[in-house]
LODRENBA-104868 format. One line per 5 residues: number of its first residue (from 1); their letters; for each residue x, z, y of C-alpha. Coordinates in nm, 4 decimals, decimal comma. Layout:
<pts>
NUM	A	X Z Y; ...
</pts>
This chain:
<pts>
1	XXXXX	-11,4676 -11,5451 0,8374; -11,8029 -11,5821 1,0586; -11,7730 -11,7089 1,4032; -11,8372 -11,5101 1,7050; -11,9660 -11,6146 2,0228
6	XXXXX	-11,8754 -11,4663 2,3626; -12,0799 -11,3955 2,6552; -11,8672 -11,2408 3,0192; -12,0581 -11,0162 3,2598; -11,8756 -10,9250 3,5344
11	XXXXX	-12,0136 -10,8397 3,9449; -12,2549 -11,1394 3,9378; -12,4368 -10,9688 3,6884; -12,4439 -10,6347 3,9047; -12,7789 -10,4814 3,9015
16	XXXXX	-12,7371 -10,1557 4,0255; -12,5663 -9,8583 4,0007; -12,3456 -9,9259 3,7136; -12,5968 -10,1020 3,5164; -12,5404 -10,5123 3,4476
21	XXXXX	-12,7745 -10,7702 3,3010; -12,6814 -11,0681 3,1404; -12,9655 -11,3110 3,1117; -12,9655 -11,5685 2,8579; -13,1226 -11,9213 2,8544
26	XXXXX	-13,3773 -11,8453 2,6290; -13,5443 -11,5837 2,4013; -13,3052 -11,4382 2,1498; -13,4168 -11,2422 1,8360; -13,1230 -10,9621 1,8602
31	XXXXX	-13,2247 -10,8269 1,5184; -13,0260 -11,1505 1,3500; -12,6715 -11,0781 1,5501; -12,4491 -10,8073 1,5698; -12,2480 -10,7375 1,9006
36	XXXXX	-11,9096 -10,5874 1,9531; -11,6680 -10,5387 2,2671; -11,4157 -10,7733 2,2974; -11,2535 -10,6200 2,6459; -11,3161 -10,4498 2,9402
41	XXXXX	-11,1698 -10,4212 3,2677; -11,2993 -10,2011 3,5953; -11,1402 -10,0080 3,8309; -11,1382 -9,6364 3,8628; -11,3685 -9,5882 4,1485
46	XXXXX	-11,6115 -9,3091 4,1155; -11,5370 -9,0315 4,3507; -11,4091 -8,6606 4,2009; -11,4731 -8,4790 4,5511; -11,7737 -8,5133 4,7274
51	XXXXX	-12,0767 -8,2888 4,9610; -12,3277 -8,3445 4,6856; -12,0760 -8,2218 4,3682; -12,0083 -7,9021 4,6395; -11,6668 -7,9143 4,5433
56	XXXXX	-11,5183 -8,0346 4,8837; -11,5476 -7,6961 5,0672; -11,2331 -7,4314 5,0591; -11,0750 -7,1760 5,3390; -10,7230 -7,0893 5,4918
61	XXXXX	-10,6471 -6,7711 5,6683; -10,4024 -6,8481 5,8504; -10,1617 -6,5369 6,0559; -10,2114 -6,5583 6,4544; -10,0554 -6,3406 6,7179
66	XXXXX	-10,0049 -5,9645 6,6204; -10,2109 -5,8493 6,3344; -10,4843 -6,0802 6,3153; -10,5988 -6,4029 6,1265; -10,7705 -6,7340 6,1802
71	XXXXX	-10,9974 -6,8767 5,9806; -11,0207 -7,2584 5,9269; -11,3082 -7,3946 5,7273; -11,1708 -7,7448 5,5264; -11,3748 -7,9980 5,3661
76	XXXXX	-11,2407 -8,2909 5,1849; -11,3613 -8,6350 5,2553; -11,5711 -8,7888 5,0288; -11,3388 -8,9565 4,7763; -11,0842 -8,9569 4,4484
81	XXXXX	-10,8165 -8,7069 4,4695; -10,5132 -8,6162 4,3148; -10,3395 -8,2618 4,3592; -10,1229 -8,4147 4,6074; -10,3497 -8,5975 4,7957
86	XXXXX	-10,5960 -8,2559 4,8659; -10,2190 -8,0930 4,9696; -10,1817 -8,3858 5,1860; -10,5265 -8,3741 5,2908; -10,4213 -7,9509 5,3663
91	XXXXX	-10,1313 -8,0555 5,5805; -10,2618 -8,3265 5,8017; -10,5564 -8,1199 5,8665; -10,3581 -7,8499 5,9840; -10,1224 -8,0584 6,1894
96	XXXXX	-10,4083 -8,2238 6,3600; -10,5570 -7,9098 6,4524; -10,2273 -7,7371 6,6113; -10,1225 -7,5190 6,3257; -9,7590 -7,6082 6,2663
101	XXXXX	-9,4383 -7,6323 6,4084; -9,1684 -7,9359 6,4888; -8,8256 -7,9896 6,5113; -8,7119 -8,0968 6,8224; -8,4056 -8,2910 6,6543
106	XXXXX	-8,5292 -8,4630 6,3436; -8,9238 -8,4444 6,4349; -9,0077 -8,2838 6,0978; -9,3047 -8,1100 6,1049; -9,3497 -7,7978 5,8880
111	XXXXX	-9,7229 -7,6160 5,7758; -9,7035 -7,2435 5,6223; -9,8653 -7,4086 5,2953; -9,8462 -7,6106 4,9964; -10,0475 -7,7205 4,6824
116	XXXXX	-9,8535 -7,8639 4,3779; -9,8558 -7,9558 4,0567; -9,6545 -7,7271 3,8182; -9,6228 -7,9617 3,4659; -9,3788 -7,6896 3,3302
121	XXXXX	-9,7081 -7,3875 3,2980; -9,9783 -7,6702 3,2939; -10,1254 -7,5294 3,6467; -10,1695 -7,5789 4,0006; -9,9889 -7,3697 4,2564
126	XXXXX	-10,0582 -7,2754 4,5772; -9,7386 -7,1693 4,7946; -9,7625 -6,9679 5,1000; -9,4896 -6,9601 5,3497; -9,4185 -6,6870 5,5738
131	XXXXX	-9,4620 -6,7684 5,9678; -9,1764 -6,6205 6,1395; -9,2478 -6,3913 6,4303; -9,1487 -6,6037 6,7425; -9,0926 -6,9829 6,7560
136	XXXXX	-8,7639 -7,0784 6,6107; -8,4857 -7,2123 6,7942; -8,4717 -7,6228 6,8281; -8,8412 -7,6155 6,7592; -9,1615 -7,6984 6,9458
141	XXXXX	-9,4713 -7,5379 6,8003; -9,8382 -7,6774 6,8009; -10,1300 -7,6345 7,0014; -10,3295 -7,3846 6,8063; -10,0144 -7,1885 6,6342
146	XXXXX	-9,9138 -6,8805 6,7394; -9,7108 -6,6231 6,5485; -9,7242 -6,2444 6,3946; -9,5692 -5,9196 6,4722; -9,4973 -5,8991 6,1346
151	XXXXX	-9,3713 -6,2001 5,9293; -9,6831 -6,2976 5,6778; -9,8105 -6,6082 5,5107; -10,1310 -6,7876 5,5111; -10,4371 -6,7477 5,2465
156	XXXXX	-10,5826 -6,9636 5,0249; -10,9651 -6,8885 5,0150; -11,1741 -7,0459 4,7466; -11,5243 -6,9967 4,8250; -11,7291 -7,2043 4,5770
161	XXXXX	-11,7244 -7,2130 4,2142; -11,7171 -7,6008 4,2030; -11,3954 -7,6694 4,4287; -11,2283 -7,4232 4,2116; -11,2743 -7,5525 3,8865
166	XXXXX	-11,0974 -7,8650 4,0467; -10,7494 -7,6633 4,1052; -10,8306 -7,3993 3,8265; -10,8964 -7,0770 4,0604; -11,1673 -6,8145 4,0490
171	XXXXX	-11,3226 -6,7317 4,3851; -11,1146 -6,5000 4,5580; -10,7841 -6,5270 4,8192; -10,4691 -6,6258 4,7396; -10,2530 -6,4465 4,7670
176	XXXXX	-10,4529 -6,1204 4,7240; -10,2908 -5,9986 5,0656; -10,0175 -6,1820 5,3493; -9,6625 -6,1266 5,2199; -9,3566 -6,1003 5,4107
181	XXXXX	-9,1771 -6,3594 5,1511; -9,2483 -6,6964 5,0102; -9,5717 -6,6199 4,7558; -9,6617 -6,8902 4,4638; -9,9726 -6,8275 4,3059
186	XXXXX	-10,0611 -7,0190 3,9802; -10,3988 -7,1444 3,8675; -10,5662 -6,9023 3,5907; -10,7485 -7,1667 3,4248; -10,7122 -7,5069 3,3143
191	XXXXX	-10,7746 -7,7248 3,6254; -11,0637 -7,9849 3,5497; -10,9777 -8,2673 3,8604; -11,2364 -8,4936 3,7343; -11,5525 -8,4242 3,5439
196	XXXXX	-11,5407 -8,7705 3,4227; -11,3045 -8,7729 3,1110; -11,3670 -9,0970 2,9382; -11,5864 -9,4591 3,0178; -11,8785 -9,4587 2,7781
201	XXXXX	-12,0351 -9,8482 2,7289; -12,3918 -9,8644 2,6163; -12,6244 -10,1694 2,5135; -12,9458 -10,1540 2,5557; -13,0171 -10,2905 2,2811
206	XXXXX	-12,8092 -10,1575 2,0604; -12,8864 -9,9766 1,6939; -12,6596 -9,7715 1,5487; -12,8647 -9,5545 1,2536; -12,4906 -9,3467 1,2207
211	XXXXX	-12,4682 -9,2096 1,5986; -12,6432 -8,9608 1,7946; -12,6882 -9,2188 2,0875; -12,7690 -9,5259 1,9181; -12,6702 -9,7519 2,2391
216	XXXXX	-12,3074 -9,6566 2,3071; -12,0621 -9,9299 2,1575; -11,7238 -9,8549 2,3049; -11,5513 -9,5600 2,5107; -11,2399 -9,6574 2,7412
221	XXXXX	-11,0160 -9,3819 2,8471; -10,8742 -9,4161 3,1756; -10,5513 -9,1504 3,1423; -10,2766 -9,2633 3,3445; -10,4634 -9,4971 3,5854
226	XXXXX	-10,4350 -9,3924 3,9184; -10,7331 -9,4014 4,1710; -10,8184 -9,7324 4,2830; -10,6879 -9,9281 3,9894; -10,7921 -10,1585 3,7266
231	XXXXX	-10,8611 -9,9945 3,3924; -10,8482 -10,2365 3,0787; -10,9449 -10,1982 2,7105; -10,9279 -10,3963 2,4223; -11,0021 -10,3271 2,1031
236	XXXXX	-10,7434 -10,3666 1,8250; -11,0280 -10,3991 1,5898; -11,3909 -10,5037 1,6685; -11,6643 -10,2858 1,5958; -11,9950 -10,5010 1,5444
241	XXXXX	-12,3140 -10,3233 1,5781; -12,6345 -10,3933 1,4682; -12,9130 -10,4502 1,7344; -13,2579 -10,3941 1,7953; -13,4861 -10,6145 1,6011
246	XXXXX	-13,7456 -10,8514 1,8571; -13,7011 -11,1200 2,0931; -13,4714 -11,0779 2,4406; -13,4003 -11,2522 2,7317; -13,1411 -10,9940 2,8782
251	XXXXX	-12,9124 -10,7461 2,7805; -12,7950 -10,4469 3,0048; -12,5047 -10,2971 3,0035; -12,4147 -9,9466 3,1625; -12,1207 -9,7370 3,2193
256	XXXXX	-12,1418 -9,4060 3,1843; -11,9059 -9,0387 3,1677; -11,8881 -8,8982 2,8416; -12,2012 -8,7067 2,8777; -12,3957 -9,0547 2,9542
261	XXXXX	-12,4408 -8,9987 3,2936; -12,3823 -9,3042 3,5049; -12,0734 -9,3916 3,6554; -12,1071 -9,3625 4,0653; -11,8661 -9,6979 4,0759
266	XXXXX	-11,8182 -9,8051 4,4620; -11,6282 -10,1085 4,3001; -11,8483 -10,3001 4,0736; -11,6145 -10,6152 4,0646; -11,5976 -10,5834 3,6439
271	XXXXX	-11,5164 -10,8163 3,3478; -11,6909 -10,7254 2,9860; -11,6816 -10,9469 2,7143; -11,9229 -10,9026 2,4104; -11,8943 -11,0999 2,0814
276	XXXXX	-12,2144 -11,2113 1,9396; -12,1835 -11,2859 1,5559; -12,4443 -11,3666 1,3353; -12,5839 -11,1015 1,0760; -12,4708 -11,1908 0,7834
281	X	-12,7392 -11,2224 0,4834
</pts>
């Protein structure tokens, strides 16, 4: 069995973006070794929602007094999301801004809305609550809320392509028009929270004559790791790959999505071991 040698990057070897360089002592001729990935661990820190992707933008039309509407104009914080944090993000926006009501005896304070994962039909559902017509009894109501002639719920208004791909709704409202009763609308397509499916790893010097992209060496899914934690991988078996022939001094790494773009990582505190072995003859 031929020995392998291992080298660790991890954030001293940060260069930036999501590219690392390891530097070695000395000149190596790459064509005589082949490289695999012995582990990796990072944390899941590129952002799903941001200005820039234009998929942090959506609407509520909300019932006021008599027969008219409000308007409010959300946009999500740069950041990761999950389905219930953008429904959290939904009802602490409209609590800030006035639009709820409380109970006097237990303090529970109630919006007209909810988003929610439904794993039964694979979708996302937006719920829309009907506002009664006068404040209930035993209950204070906000600064900004006021209430219908007519019982009706609130809107959901998706107004750009982008943030609806994230909860799997075309542009349009939601429901079509107020109803007097509790309304749950499901998502018509598959909802796509993250454009980032799996953690690509490429070499720079790398040569694989088999594969389309000659650098990648290893791809890491992430399913099940929540925003903000570590994701690990390690192979059960190691895949050497033959490098580039001609001297080096430094290899870079890069993470990338699954279409090799780079990895926006706000965390680039990483640990990648690589396995040098000698070619064999």
């Amino acid at each position: 069995m031929s020995v392998s040698y291992p080298i660790i990057l991890n954030k001293s070897n940060h260069d930036s973006g999501s590219t690392f360089i390891y530097r070695f002592g000395t000149s190596v001729e790459m064509g005589s070794v082949d490289i695999a990935l012995g582990s990796a661990a990072l944390f899941y820190s590129w952002r799903n929602i941001t200005a820039v992707k234009g998929n942090s933008l959506f609407k509520i039309i909300h019932p006021a007094s008599g027969t008219s509407n409000t308007t409010l104009t959300l946009t999500i914080p740069d950041g990761g999301y999950e389905i219930a944090d953008i429904n959290n993000f939904i009802k602490f926006y409209l609590i800030s801004n006035g639009y709820y009501i409380q109970n006097t005896s237990t303090s529970e304070q109630t919006v007209f809305v909810e988003l929610r994962v439904n794993p039964a039909t694979y979708q996302v559902e937006f719920v829309s609550y009907p506002l009664p017509t006068s404040l209930p009894a035993t209950h204070t109501a906000g600064s900004a809320i006021t209430f219908p002639s007519t019982s009706r719920g609130p809107q959901l208004q998706v107004t750009s392509a982008a943030f609806g791909k994230l909860i799997g709704f075309e542009i349009a409202s939601y429901p079509a028009t107020q109803t007097s009763t509790v309304s749950t609308t499901g998502s018509s397509k598959t909802p796509v929270l993250s454009d980032v499916q799996n953690v690509v790893i490429t070499l720079d010097s790398a040569s694989n004559p088999f594969a389309p992209v000659s650098k990648v060496i290893h791809s890491v899914s992430y399913a099940g790791v929540s925003y903000g934690r570590l994701i690990t991988s390690e192979p059960n078996e190691l895949s050497f790959v033959p490098q580039q022939q001609g001297f080096r001094q430094e290899l870079r790494i890069q993470l990338c999505d699954q279409n090799l773009r780079p990895l926006e990582l706000l965390d680039t505190d990483i640990t990648i071991k690589l396995l040098l072995r000698a070619k064999s003859n």
